[in-house]
C-alpha positions in Angstrom: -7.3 44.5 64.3 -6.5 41.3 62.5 -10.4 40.3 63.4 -11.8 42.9 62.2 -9.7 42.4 58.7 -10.7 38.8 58.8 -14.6 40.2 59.9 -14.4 42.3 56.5 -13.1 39.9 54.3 -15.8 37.0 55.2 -18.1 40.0 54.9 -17.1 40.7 51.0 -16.9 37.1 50.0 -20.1 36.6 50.9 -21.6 39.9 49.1 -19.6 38.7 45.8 -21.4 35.2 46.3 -24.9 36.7 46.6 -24.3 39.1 43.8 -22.9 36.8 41.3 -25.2 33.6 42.1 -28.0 34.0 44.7 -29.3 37.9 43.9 -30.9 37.1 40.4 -32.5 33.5 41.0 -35.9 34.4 41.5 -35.8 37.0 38.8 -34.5 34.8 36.2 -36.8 34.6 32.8 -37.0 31.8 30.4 -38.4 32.2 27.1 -40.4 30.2 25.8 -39.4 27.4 22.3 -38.2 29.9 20.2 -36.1 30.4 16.9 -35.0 33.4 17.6 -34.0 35.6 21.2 -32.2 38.4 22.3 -30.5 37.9 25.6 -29.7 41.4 27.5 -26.2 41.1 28.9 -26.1 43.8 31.9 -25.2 43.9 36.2 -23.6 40.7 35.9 -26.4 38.4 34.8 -27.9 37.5 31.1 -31.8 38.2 30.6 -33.5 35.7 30.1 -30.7 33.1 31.7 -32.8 30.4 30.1 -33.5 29.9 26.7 -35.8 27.2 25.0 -35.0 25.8 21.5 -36.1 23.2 19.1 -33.1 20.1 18.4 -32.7 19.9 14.6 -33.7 23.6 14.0 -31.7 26.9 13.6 -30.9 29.8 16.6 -30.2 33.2 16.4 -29.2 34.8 19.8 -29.1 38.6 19.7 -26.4 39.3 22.6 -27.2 43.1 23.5 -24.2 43.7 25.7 -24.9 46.8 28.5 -22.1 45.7 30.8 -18.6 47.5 30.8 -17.4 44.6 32.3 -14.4 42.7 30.7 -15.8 39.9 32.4 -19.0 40.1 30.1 -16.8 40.4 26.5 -17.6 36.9 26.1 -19.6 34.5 25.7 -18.9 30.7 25.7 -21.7 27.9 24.8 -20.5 25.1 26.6 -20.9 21.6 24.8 -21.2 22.8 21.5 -18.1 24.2 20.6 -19.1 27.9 20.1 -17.9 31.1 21.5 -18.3 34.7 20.5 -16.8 38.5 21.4 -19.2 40.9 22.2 -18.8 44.4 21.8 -20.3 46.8 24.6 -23.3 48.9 23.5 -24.2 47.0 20.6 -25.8 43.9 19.7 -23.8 41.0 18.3 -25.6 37.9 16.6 -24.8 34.4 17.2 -26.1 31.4 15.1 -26.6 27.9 16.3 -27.5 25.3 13.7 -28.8 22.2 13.5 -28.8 21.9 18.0 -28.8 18.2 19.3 -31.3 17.8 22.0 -29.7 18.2 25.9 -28.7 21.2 28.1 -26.2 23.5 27.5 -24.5 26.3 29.6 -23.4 29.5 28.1 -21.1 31.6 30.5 -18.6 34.4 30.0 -15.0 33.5 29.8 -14.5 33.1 33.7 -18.5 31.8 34.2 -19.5 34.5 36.1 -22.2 35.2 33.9 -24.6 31.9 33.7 -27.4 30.6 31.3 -28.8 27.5 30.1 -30.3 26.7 26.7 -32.3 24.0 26.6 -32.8 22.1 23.4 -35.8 19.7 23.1 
């Protein structure tokens, strides 16, 4: 009995693995040097999970949140100081000025949700 627990258990953490990090890897979208996105927050992932900006310039991220989730209420940018409550079936707007060049991860609270914005 206890094997078949045990069995089950392995069995789940490695379905919550795949789902939250290795499902979406090949499907992931980056968008190309932009001023402007929007970024579809749904099923656990962002879309596009990689976004390209310009260092110096303004960005507007359009955050359309389609996930129930309390997991996906927020999101955090990493690095830069900034984080912002999104409310579920609308579209919230989040301004980044004057971005210093690097890499920068925005997650949900508990990083469940991952992107990257890249700055050049």
């Amino acid at each position: 009995m206890s094997l078949t627990i045990n069995l089950i258990g392995g069995a789940l953490i490695a379905l919550i693995i795949w789902w939250f990090w290795l499902s979406r890897s090949g499907q992931q979208k980056a968008a190309a040097a932009t001023e402007e996105a929007t970024i579809v927050v749904d099923a656990g992932v962002y879309t596009p999970s990689v976004v390209h900006a310009r260092a110096g310039k303004p960005l507007t991220l359009h955050f359309d949140r389609r996930d129930p989730s309390p997991c996906a209420e927020q999101v955090v940018f990493h690095g830069l100081e900034v984080s912002e409550f999104l409310e579920t079936g609308k579209t919230t707007t989040v301004r980044l000025n004057d971005l210093p060049p690097g890499e920068y991860r925005f997650t949900c609270q508990m990083q469940m949700y991952q992107g990257r914005l890249l700055v050049d």
